[in-house]
Structure formats: C-alpha cells, structure tokens
TIVEXPA-592570 format. One record per atom (N, C-alpha, C): z, y, x. Coordinates in steps of 0.02 Angstrom, whole numbers, padded with zeros to 5 digits, always signed. Atoms other than C-alpha are relative to their C-alpha. Layout:
# TIVEXPA-592570
ZYX;...
# end
This chain:
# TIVEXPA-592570
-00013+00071+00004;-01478+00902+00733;+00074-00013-00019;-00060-00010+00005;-01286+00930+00730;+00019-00009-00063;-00020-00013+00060;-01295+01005+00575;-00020-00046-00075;+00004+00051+00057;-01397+00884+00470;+00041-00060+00032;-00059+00045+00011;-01269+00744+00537;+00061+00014-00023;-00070-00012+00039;-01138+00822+00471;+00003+00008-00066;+00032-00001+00070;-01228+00856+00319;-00004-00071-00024;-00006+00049+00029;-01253+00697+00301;+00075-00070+00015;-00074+00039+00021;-01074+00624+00346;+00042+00020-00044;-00033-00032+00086;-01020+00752+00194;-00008-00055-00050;+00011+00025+00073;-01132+00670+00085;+00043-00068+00009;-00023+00068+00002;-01062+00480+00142;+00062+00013-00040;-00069-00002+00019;-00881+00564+00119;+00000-00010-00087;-00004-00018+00071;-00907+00616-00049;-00025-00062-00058;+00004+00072+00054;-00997+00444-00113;+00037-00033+00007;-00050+00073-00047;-00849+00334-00017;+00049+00019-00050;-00069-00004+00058;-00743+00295-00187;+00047-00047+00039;-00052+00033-00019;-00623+00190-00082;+00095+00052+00005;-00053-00044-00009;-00446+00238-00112;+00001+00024-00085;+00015-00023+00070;-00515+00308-00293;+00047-00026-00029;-00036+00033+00045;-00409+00180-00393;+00083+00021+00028;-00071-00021-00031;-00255+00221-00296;+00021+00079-00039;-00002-00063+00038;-00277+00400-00322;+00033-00004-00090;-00018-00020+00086;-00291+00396-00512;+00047-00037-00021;-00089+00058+00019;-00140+00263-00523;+00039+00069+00027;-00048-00052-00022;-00029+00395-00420;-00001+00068-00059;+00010-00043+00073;-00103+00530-00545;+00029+00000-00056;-00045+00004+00081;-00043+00457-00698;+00068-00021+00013;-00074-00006-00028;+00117+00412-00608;+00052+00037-00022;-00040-00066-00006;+00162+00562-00577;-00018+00047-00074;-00005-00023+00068;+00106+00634-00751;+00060-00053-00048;-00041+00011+00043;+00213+00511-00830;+00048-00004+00001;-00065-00018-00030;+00374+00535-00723;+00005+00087-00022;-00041-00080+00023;+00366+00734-00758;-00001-00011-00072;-00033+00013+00077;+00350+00675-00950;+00065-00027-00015;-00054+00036-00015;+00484+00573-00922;+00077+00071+00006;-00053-00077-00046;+00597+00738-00822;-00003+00010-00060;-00017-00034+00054;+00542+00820-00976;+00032+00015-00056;-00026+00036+00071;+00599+00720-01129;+00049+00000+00004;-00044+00028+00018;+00728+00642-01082;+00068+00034+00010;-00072-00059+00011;+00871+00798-01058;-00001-00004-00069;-00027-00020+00052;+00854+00853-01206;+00005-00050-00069;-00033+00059+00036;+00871+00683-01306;+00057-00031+00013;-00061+00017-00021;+01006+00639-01202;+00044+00052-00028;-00041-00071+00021;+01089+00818-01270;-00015-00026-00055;-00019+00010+00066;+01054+00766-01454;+00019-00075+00004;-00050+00052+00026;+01108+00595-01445;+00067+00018+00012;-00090+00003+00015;+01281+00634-01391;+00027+00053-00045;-00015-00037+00072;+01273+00776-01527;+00002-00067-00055;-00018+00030+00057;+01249+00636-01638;+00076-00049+00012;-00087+00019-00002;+01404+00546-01572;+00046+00005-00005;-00048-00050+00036;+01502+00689-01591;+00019+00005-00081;-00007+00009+00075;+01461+00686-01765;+00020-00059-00033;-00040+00071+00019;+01499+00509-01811;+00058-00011+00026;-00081+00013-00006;+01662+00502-01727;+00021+00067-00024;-00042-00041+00036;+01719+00664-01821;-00029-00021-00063;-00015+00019+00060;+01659+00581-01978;+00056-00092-00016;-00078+00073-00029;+01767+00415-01904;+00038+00023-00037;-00040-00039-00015;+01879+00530-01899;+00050+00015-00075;+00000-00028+00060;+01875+00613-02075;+00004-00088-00041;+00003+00062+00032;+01851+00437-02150;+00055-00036+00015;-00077+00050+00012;+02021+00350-02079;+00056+00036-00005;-00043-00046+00042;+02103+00517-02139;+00000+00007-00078;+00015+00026+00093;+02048+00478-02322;+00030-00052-00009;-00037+00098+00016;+02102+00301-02296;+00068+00012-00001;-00074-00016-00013;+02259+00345-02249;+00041+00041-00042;-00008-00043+00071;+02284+00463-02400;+00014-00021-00055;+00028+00032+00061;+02220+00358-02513;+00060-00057-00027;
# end
C-alpha cells in the first residue's frame, strides 16, 4: 500500500508543471549572461585596438599637417 502511494505521489510530482515557466526564464537567463561573459572581453580588447589605431593615425595626420 506504501508503495503504490508513493508511486502515485511520483506520478502527481512529475505532472505538477508549476514553477515550469520560472524554470525556463532562469534557463535562458543564465544562457544569455554566460553569452554575454563570453563576447564581451574580447570586443572590449578589439575596440580599444581600434582606438589605438585611430589616435596613431591622429597622430600621423597632424604630423603631415604640420609639414605641410
């Protein structure tokens, strides 16, 4: 007797979607925060490569002017 009530408070567990929508919100959360971790170093590392490069063509450009 024990055992089919517990058998059958499994099965309730397992149909009881309450909470479900929560879950899969937190899920993609957190998948789109470690995308997030992922990306955004190494764009942050080439944009200020590109900054580097435009202020040494600054650079080069109001040394021409100044030449000129």
């Amino acid at each position: 007797m024990a055992n089919l009530l517990s058998k059958l408070r499994i099965e309730e567990l397992w149909k009881d979607q309450k909470g479900q929508d929560m879950t899969e919100y937190a899920l993609i959360s957190g998948m789109i925060a470690s995308t997030i971790i992922a990306v955004v170093p190494p764009m942050v590392s080439i944009a200020m490569h590109i900054v580097e490069l435009l202020q040494k063509v600054a650079e080069i450009a109001m040394n021409a002017a100044s030449l000129g």
